[in-house]
N, C-alpha and C positions, 0 to 999 in steps of 0.2 A: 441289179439292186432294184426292190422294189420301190415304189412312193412310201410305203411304210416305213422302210429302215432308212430312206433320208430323212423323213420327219425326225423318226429318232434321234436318229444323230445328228439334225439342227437343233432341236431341241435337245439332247445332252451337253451339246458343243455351249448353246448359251447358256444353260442352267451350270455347267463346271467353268466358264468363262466368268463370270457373274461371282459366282462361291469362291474361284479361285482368286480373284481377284482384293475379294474381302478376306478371305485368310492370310492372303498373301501380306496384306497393309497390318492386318493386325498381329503377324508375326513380325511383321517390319518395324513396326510402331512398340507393341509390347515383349517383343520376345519371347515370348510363349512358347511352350511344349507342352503336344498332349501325352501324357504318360500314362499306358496300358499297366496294369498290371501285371507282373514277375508271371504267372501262374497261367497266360494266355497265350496258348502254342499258336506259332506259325500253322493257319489247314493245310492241308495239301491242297494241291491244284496242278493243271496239265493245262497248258494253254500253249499255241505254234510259235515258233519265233519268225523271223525275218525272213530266210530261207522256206515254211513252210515246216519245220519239222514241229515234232508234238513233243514239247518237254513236261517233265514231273519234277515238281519238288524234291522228291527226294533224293534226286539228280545231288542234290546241296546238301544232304542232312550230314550234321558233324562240322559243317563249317559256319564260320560266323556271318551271316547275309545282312546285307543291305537291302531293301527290298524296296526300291525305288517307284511309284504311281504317277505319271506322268503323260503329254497329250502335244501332239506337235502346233496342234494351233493354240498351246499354253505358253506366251511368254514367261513367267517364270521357270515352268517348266523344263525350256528350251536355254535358262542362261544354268539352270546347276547344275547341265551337264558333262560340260567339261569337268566340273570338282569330281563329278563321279567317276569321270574315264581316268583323273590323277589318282584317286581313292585308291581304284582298281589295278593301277601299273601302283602304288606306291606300297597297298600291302599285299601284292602278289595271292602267293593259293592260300595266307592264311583269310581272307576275307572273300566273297562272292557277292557283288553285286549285280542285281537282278533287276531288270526296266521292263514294269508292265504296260505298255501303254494303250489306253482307253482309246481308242482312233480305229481308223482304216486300215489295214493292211497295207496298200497301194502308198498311202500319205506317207505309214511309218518306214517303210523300202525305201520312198522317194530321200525320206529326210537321211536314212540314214547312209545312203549312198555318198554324202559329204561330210558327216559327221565322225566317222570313224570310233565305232562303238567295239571298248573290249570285252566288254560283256555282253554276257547273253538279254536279246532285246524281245520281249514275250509280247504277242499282240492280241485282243480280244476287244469286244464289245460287251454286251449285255452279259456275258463270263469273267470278263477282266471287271466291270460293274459289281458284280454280288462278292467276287474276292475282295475287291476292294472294300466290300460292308462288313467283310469278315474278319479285314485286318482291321478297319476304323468303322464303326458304328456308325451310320447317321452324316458319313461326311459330307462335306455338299461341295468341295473345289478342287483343285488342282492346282500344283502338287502335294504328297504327302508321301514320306518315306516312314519305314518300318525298321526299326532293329536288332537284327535277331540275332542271339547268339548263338553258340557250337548245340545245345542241346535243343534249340529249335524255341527258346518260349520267346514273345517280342517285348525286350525291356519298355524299349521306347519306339514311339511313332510322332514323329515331326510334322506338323503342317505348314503348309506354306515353304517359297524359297529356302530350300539347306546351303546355308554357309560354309565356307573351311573351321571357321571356330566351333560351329555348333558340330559340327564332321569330327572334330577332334576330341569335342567334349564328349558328345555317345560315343564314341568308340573306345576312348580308353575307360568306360563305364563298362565294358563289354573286356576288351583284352587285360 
């Protein structure tokens, strides 16, 4: 790794540490959701999981995704993931949640070597970056999840910490 791509990623680290941290209080504090419009498909994308392998979206197309943007040095990040590994054992194959996480390769292995992820865990930088601009416009933190249904468009996009109530709300908006 160059001096380049550490600056990068200090500076991505505190520029989504910073963002998420304000998104995070103002969903805390107001509740808020940002709501995509019906008519904005899920892109495709290809980005390695944990293991190294290179997945595609349409690995999922037909099923209802979660589509999870997330960062190991994200505390909130790091507390909704258990709700997502319940999400994932509680609706089985009809649901698919997907964790992209903006990070290191090495960090995301590291972390998830204790975590115990049933889902497929996608890792990228400056690729997991521009998807993420693709699913939210203009975001500026971490985290933020996406809701996609069986025919792939994303009803809703969450920022900030996802709860079990707000988990339960998009989803039966979806099933």
């Amino acid at each position: 790794m160059n001096a380049r791509q550490v600056l990068f990623g200090v500076v991505l680290a505190l520029a989504s540490g910073v963002g998420g941290y304000f998104a995070y209080d103002a969903a805390r504090t107001s509740n808020k959701d940002t709501t995509v419009s019906a008519t904005a498909a899920l892109p495709d994308f290809s980005l390695p999981d944990i293991g190294g392998l290179l997945r595609q979206s349409s690995e999922w197309e037909g099923k209802v995704r979660v589509v999870n943007f997330w960062a190991t040095w994200c505390p909130p990040c790091r507390r909704e993931i258990p709700l997502l590994i319940q999400l994932q054992s509680e609706y089985g194959g009809d649901l698919q949640i997907i964790g992209v996480a903006i990070d290191d390769m090495q960090a995301v292995r590291d972390y998830a070597a204790t975590t115990g992820f049933n889902y497929p865990v996608l890792v990228g930088q400056q690729e997991a970056v521009e998807l993420g601009n693709q699913v939210l416009q203009d975001w500026i933190g971490l985290p933020f999840t996406a809701f996609v249904n069986s025919e792939g468009k994303v009803l809703r996009v969450h920022v900030g910490e996802l709860h079990r109530q707000q988990a339960d709300k998009f989803l039966r908006e979806i099933f």
